[in-house]
Each structure stands twice: as structure tokens, then as C-alpha cells.
PLY file of the C-alpha trace (Angstrom):
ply
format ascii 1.0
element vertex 239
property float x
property float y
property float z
element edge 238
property int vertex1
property int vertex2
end_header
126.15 112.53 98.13
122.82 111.08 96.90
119.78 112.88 98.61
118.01 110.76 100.98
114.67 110.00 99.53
111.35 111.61 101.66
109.96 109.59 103.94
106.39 108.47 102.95
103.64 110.28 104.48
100.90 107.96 106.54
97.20 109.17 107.59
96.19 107.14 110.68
92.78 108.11 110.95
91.44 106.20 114.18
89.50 107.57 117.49
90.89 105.26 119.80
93.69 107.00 121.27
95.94 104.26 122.53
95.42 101.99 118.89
96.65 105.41 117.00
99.75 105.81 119.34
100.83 102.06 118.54
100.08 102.17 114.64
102.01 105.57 114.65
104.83 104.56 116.54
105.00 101.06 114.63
105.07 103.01 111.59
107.63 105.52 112.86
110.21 103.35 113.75
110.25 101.83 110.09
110.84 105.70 108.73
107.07 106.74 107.88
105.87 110.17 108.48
102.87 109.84 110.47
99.89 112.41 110.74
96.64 111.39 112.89
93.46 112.24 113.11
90.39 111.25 115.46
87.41 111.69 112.87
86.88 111.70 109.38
86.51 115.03 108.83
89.43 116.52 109.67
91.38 114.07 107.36
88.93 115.76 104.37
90.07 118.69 105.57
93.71 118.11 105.28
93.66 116.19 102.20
93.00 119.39 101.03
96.22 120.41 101.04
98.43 117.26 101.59
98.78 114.38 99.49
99.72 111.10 102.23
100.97 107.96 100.06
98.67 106.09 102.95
95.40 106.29 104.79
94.97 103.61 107.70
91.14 104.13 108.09
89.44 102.82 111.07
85.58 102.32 109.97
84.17 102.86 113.50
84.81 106.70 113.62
82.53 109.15 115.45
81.74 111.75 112.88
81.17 109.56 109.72
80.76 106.22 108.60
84.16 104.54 107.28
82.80 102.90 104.55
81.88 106.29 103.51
85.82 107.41 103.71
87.12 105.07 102.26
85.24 106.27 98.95
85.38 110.08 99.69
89.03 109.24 100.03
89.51 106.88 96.70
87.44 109.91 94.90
89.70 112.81 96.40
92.77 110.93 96.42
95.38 108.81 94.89
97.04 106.96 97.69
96.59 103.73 99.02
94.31 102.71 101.71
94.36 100.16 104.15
91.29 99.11 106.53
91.72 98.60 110.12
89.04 97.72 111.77
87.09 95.59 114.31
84.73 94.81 112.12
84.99 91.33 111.07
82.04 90.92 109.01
82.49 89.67 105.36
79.63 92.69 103.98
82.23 95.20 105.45
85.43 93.97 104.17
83.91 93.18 100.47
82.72 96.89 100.32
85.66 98.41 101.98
87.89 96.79 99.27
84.97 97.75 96.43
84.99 101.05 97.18
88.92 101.83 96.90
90.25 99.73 100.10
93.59 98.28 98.50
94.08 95.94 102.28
92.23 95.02 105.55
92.87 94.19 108.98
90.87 92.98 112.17
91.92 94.11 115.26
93.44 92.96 117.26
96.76 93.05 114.88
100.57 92.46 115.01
102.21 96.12 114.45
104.85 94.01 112.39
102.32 92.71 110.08
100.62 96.07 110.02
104.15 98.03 108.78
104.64 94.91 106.30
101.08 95.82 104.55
101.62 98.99 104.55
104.83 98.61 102.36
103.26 96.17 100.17
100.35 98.45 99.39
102.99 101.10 98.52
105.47 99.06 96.82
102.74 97.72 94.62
101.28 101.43 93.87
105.09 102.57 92.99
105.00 105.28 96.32
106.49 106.06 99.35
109.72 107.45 99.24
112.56 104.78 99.93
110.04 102.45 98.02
109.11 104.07 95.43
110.45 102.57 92.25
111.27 104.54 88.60
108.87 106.67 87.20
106.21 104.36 85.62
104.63 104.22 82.29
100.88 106.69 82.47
98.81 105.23 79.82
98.02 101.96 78.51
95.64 101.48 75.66
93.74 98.34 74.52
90.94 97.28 72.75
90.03 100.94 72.43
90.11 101.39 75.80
92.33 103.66 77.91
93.71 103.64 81.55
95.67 106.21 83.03
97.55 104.94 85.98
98.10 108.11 87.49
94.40 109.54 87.68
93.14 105.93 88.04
90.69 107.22 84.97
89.84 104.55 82.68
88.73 106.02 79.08
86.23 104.18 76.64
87.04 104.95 72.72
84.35 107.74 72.99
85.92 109.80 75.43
83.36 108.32 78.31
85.33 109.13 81.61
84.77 106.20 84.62
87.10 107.11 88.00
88.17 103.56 89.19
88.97 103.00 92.82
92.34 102.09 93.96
91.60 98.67 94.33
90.24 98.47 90.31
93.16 100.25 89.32
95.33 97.77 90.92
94.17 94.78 89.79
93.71 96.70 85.66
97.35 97.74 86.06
98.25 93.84 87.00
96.47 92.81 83.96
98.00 95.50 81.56
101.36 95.31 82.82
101.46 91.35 82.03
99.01 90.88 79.42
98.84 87.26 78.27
99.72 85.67 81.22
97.77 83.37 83.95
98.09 85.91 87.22
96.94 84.01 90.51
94.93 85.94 92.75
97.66 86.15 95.15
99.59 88.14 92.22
96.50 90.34 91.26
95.92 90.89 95.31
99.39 91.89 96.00
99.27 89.48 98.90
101.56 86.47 99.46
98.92 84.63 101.95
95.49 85.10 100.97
93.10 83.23 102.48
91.54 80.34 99.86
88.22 81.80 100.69
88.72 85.34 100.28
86.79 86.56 97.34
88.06 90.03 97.57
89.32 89.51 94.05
86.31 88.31 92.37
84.66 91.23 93.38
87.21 93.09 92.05
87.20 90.97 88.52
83.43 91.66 88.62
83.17 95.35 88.56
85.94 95.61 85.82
83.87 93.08 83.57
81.01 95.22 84.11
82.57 98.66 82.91
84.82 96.65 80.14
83.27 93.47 78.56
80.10 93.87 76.34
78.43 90.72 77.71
80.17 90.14 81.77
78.88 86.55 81.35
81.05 86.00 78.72
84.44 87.83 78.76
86.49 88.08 75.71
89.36 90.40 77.96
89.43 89.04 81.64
89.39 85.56 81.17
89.14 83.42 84.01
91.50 80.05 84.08
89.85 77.62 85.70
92.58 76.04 88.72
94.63 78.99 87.65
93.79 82.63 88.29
92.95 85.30 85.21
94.43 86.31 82.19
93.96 89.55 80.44
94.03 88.46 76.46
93.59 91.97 74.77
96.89 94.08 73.37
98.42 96.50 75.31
99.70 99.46 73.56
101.93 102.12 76.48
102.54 105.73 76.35
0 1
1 2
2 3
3 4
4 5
5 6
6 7
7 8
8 9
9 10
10 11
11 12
12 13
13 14
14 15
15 16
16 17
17 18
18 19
19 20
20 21
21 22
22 23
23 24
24 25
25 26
26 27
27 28
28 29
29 30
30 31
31 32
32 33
33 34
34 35
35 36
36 37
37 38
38 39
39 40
40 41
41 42
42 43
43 44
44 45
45 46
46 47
47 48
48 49
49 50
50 51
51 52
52 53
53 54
54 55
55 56
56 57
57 58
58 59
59 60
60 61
61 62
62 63
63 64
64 65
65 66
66 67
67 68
68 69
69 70
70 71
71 72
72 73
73 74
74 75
75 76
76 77
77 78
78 79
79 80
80 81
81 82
82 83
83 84
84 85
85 86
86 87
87 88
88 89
89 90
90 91
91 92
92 93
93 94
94 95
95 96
96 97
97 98
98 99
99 100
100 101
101 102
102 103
103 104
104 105
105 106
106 107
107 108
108 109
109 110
110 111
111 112
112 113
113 114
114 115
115 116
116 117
117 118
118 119
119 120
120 121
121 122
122 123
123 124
124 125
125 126
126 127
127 128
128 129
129 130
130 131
131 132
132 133
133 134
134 135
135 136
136 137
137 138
138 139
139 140
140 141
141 142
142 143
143 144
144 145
145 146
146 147
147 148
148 149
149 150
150 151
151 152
152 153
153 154
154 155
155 156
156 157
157 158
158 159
159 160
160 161
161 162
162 163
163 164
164 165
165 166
166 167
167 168
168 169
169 170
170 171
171 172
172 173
173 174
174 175
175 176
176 177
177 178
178 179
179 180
180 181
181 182
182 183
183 184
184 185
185 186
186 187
187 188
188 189
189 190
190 191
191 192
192 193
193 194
194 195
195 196
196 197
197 198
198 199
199 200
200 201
201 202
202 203
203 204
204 205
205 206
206 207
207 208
208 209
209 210
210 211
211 212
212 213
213 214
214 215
215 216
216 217
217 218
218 219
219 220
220 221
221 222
222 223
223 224
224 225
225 226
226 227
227 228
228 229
229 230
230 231
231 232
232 233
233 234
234 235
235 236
236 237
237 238
């Protein structure tokens, strides 16, 4: 008999009692483990010694600022992250995504659509148990750069270390997994219905210029296609 595969472990880390009980119990009844917590620090705390394949980060928490988990948690951490909040403002969803958010969600939500993100965010990141898919290729090297996919590390040729948030790492592991290729922004985002004026991405596309192109005006890796999407022209080299 084949051995079931480990259900994927979910933080919920929200204060409002009655919104954790219906995002646990959504996530429950699609086979997630759930673990919640009411503040930010006690999810520190247990990150400490448990590796979730999830966060679902509220950013109005009591004892810290979310913004400010989401990066303690995209430093600490390798899993995914997805914002729910009720903040609807664009300054809060551009730097919860910059900072290692890979998804976000206004309340009020649809538990359905919550449990479908979730998935995608792990499908996409290769985690989660019944999702996850065959071990995946590490390290990809081009134009004497390197990025580790586990660590989320990206390496310059001499030896300079930058830690890229999960939301980097997702979009440079698009690129370097299909290298050569126009990639829409719904392909780079994960997402299937992303809003025409969500410029998540391009913030995204930004702060990877920055780090990898020697003039970000004028990229010679992450080209952009006009009407198209992106298109990462350098080699990719795996190991």
C-alpha cells in the first residue's frame, strides 16, 4: 500500500476569533493541518521549531504590525504566505507582496476561494503534501548569476549573497524554468484572474531588475514585451 502523503501544515495567524474558526475549518475540511495563533509573536515562536508550508497572516494583529510579519516570516522561513486582511488599500497590498506575500485577500472572502489560493500558492512553490510534485531541480545558473530555489538565495559571480522574498523567488523561478519564452503576468503571478490593474507584478519585475540588470532602465535579462508579458533572454544552466 502506498503511504498516504502528510497533510500540509497551515499557520492561521489572525486575532479575530470567529474569522480564524472559519479559515481553519475551511481549510480542514480540504485535508490541511491547521495551527492558529492570535498575535504575531507566538507564530515567531513556533516557527522555531515547525516548518508550516503556509502562513495566512492577518495584518491587523495586536502585538505587531503585519507588514512587519510578513518579512520576519519570508526571512525565517520558506513557505508561502498569503495576506488576509481588511485592509484594502493599494500601499498595503504592494508592500505585503514586496516583502515576501506570494497572495492577498480583502475580507470579507469566500472560504472556497480562500482554500483554492491556498493550493495554488502551494502547488506553484512544489509543497504541501498531496500537492507537492517531484523533487525539483536546486540551482539554476545564468549569466553568472545563481539562484537556489530552496534557500530562495540568489548568488552574484562573486559570491555576493541577496535573500529574495518568496514572491521574487517565484516570479525568478518562472523566468528560469521557461527561459525564452513570453510569460503573461497571469503565468508569472500564478493567478488565473488577475485584475488588469494589478501591478503586483511590476513591482515584482522591478526589484529583480534592480539586484540583476546593470542599468534597470535598460534590461538585457527581463525583457518586457510590450501587449505581451516578460521574457527572461539569458541561458539557464540547472544543477
Amino acid at each position: 500500500m502506498t503511504p498516504t502523503a502528510p497533510a500540509a501544515l497551515v499557520f492561521v495567524i489572525e486575532d479575530d476569533a470567529a474569522v480564524a474558526r472559519l479559515v481553519s475549518s475551511a481549510l480542514q475540511e480540504f485535508g490541511f493541518a491547521v495551527e492558529s495563533f492570535r498575535g504575531g509573536g507566538a507564530a515567531l515562536r513556533r516557527l522555531a521549531t515547525q516548518r508550516p508550508e503556509l502562513c495566512i497572516v492577518d495584518l491587523g494583529l495586536p502585538d505587531m504590525d503585519g507588514i512587519d510579519l510578513v518579512r520576519q516570516i519570508a526571512t525565517l522561513s520558506n513557505c508561502g504566505v498569503l495576506i488576509l486582511t481588511g485592509r484594502a488599500h493599494t500601499v498595503d497590498r504592494v508592500m505585503g507582496l514586496e516583502l515576501g506575500g506570494d497572495d492577498y485577500m480583502v475580507k470579507p472572502f469566500e472560504p472556497r476561494e480562500l482554500v483554492a489560493r491556498a493550493r495554488s500558492i502551494l502547488r506553484r512553490r512544489g509543497a504541501g503534501g498531496a500537492v507537492a510534485s517531484a523533487p525539483a531541480r536546486r540551482h539554476a545558473a545564468f549569466s553568472g548569476w545563481t539562484l537556489d530555489c530552496s534557500a530562495n538565495i540568489l548568488r552574484a559571480a562573486d559570491g555576493t549573497e541577496h535573500l529574495l522574498g518568496t514572491a521574487e523567488t517565484q516570479v525568478l523561478r518562472a523566468f528560469v524554468e521557461r527561459p525564452h519564452q513570453i510569460l503573461t503576468r497571469e503565468q508569472l503571478m500564478g493567478q488565473h484572474d488577475l485584475s488588469p490593474l494589478d501591478r503586483s507584478i511590476d513591482v515584482r519585475i522591478s526589484r529583480l531588475r534592480r539586484k540583476l540588470e546593470s542599468d534597470p532602465q535598460n534590461p538585457k535579462i527581463i525583457k518586457t514585451v510590450y501587449g505581451a508579458g516578460y521574457m527572461f533572454s539569458a541561458a539557464v544552466n540547472w544543477s
